[in-house]
N, C-alpha and C positions, 0 to 999 in steps of 0.2 A: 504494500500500500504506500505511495507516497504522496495522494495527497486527492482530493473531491473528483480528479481525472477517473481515478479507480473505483468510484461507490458503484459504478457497473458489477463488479465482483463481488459486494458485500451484501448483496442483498440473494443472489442465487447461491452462493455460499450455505446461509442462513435458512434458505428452504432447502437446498441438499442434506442438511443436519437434522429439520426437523421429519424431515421424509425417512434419516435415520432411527430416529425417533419413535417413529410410528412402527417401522420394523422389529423394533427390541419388544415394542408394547404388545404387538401382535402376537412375537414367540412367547411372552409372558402368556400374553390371556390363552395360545393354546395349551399352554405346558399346565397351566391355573386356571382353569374356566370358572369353577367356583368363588374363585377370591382375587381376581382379578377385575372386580369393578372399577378401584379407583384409578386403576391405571387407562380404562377404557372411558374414563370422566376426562380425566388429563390426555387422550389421543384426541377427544373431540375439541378441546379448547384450543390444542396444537394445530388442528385441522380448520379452527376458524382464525387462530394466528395465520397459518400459510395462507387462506383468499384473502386475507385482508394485508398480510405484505407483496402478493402477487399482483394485488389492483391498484395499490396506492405508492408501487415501485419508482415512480416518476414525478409525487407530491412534491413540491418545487420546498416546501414547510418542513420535507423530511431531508433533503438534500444540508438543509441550514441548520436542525436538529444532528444529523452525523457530523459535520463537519463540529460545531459546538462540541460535540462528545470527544471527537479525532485531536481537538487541541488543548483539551483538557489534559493535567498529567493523572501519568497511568495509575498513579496513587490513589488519585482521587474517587478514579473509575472504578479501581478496585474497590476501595473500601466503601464509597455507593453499594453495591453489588453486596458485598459483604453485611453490612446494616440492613438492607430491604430483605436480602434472604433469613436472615437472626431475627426481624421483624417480624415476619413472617412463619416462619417456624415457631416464635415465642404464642404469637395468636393464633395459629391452627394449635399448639400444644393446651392453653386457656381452653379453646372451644372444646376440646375432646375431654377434657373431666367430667369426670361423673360429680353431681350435687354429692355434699354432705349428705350423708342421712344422718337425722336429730333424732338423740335420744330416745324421743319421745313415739317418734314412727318406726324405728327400728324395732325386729323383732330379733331375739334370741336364741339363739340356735343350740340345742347338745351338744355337747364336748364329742 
């Protein structure tokens, strides 16, 4: 890459990855058909990521958006990346607890 000459190559790049993507999902859900939902939740979200970067490949808004990101230092990019994933991970980790149960609706089980 040396410099907005190249955004040609970054964007079919990025659908070649996520079309890898879709392949790993697919060996999964055949190897796990049972327990392989959330990964077939995550194909479809991938699947509306690829039309929506296959039709907006030429947004004059996304050209000015890469270019912003390409002169950023890498530090920066990374540790973006890093904080939204930990973000993330922290609040899907919140949402999957199970409530307390209170004393008082708890039942007791034998030893």
């Amino acid at each position: 890459m040396r410099g907005p000459a190249d955004f040609g190559r970054i964007l079919p790049s990025i659908l070649w990855s996520m079309a890898l993507e879709l392949v790993v999902i697919a060996a999964i859900w055949l190897a796990y058909r049972g327990k392989a939902r959330p990964f077939l939740v995550a194909g479809g979200f991938i699947v509306a990521q690829m039309v929506t970067m296959g039709l907006l490949n030429d947004l004059p808004v996304l050209k000015v958006m890469l270019t912003m990101i390409g002169n950023a230092p890498s530090a920066v990019v990374w540790l973006t990346g890093l904080a939204i994933g930990a973000l993330t991970s922290w609040a899907g980790w919140q949402a999957g607890k199970r409530p307390a149960a209170s004393s008082e609706t708890a039942v007791l089980q034998p030893a």
